[in-house]
C-alpha positions as YAML, in Angstrom:
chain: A
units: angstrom
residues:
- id: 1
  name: UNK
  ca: [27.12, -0.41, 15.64]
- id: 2
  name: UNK
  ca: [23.96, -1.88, 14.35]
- id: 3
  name: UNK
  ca: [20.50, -1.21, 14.95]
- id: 4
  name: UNK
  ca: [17.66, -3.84, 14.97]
- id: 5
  name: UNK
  ca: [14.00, -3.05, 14.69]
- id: 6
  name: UNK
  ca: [11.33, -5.66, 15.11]
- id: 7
  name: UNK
  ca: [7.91, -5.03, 13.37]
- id: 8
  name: UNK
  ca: [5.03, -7.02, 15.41]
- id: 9
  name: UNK
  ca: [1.52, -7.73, 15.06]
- id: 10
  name: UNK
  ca: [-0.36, -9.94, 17.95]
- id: 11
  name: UNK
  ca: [2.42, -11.04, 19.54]
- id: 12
  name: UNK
  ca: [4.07, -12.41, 16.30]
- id: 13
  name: UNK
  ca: [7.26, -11.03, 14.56]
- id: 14
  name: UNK
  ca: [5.91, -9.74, 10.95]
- id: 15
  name: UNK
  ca: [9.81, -9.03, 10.43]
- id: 16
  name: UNK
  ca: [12.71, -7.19, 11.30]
- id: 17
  name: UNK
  ca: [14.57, -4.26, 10.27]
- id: 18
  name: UNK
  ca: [18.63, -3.96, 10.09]
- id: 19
  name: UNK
  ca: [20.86, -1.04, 9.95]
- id: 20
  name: UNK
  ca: [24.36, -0.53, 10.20]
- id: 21
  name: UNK
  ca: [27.04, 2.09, 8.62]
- id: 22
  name: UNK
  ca: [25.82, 2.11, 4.74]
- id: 23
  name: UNK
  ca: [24.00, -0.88, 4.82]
- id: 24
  name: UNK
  ca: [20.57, -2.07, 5.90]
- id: 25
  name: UNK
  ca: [18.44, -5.33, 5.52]
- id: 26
  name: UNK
  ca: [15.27, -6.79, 6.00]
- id: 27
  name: UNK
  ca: [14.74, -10.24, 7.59]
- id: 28
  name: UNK
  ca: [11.57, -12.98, 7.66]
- id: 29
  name: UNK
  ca: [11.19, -15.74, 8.80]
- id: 30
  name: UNK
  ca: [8.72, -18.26, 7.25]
- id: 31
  name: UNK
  ca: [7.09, -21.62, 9.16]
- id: 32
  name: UNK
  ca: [6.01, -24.70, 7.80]
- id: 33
  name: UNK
  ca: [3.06, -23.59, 6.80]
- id: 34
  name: UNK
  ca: [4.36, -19.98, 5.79]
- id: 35
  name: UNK
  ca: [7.00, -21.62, 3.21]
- id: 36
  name: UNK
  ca: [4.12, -23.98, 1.75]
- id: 37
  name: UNK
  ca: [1.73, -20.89, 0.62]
- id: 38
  name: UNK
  ca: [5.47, -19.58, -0.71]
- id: 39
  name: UNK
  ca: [5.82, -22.54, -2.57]
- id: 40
  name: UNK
  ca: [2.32, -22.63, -4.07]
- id: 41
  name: UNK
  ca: [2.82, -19.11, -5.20]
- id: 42
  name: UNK
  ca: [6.70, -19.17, -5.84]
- id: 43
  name: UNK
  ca: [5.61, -18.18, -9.98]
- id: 44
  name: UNK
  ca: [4.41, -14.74, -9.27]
- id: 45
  name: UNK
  ca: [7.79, -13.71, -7.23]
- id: 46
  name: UNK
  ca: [11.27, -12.30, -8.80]
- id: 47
  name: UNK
  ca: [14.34, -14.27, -9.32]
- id: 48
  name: UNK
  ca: [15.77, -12.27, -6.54]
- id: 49
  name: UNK
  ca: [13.36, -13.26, -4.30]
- id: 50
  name: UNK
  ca: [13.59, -16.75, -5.11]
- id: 51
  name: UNK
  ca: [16.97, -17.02, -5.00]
- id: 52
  name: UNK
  ca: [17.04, -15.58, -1.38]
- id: 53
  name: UNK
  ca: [14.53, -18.10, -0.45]
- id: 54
  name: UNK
  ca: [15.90, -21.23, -1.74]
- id: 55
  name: UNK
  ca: [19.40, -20.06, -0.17]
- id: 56
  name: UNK
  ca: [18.28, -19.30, 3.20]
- id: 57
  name: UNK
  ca: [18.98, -21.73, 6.01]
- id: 58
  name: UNK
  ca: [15.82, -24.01, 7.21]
- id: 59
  name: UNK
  ca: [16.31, -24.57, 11.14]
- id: 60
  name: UNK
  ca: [13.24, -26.33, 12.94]
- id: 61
  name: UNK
  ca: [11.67, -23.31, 13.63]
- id: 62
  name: UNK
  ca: [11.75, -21.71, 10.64]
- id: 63
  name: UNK
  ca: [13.21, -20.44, 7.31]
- id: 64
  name: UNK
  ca: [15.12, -17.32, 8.00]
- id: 65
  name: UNK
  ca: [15.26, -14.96, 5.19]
- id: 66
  name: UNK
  ca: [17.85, -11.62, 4.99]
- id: 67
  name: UNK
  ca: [17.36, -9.51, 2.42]
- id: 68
  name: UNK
  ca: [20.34, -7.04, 1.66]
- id: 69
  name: UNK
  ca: [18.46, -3.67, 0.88]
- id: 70
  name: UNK
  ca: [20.13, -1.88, -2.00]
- id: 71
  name: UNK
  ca: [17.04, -0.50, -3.55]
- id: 72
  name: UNK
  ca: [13.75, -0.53, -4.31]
- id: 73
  name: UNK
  ca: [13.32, -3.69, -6.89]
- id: 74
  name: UNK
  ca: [12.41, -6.44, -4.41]
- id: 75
  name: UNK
  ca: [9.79, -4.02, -2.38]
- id: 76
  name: UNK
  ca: [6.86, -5.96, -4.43]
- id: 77
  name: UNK
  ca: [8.02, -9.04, -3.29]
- id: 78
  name: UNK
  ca: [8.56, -7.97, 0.59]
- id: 79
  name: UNK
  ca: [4.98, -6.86, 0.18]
- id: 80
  name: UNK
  ca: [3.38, -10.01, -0.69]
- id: 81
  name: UNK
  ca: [5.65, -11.83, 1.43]
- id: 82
  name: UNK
  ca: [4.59, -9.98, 4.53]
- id: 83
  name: UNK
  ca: [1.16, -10.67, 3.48]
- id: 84
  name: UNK
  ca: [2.00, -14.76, 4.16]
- id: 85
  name: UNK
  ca: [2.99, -13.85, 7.30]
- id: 86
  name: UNK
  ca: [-0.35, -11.34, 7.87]
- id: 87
  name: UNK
  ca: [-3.23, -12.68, 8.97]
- id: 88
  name: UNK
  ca: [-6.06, -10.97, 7.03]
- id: 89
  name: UNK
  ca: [-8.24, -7.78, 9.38]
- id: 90
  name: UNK
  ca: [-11.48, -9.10, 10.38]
- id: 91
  name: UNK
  ca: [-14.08, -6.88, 9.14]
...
């Protein structure tokens, strides 16, 4: 059995959360304009991460990103990519 858990903010999918018997992952999906601040910023992001990113499938909605989740080394890098995806709080 696996369990899916979708994080949302305004109506948007920030990402989503997978678990199954010993294994879990983490999944985002990027737009056009999601992948270009990526790419602008790519320097500042593991080789992990970038591997993940230039491997993943780009459909026309969207780069779709699964990360397996063994343990904490990429959690920097699913920070600042949920901040892409995070539109700023107004203030």
């Amino acid at each position: 059995m696996q369990y899916e858990y979708k994080y949302r903010r305004g109506g948007k999918t920030l990402c989503a959360l997978y678990a199954k018997a010993c294994s879990c992952g983490f999944m985002i999906i990027f737009g056009k304009n999601e992948r270009e601040k990526f790419e602008a910023d790519r320097q500042n992001y593991s080789e992990a991460v970038k591997k993940i990113y230039d491997e993943a499938k780009t459909y026309h909605d969207g780069k779709l990103m699964m990360f397996e989740l063994e343990d904490f080394s990429m959690f920097e890098g699913f920070i600042k990519l949920l901040a892409i995806k995070r539109k700023p709080n107004r203030k």
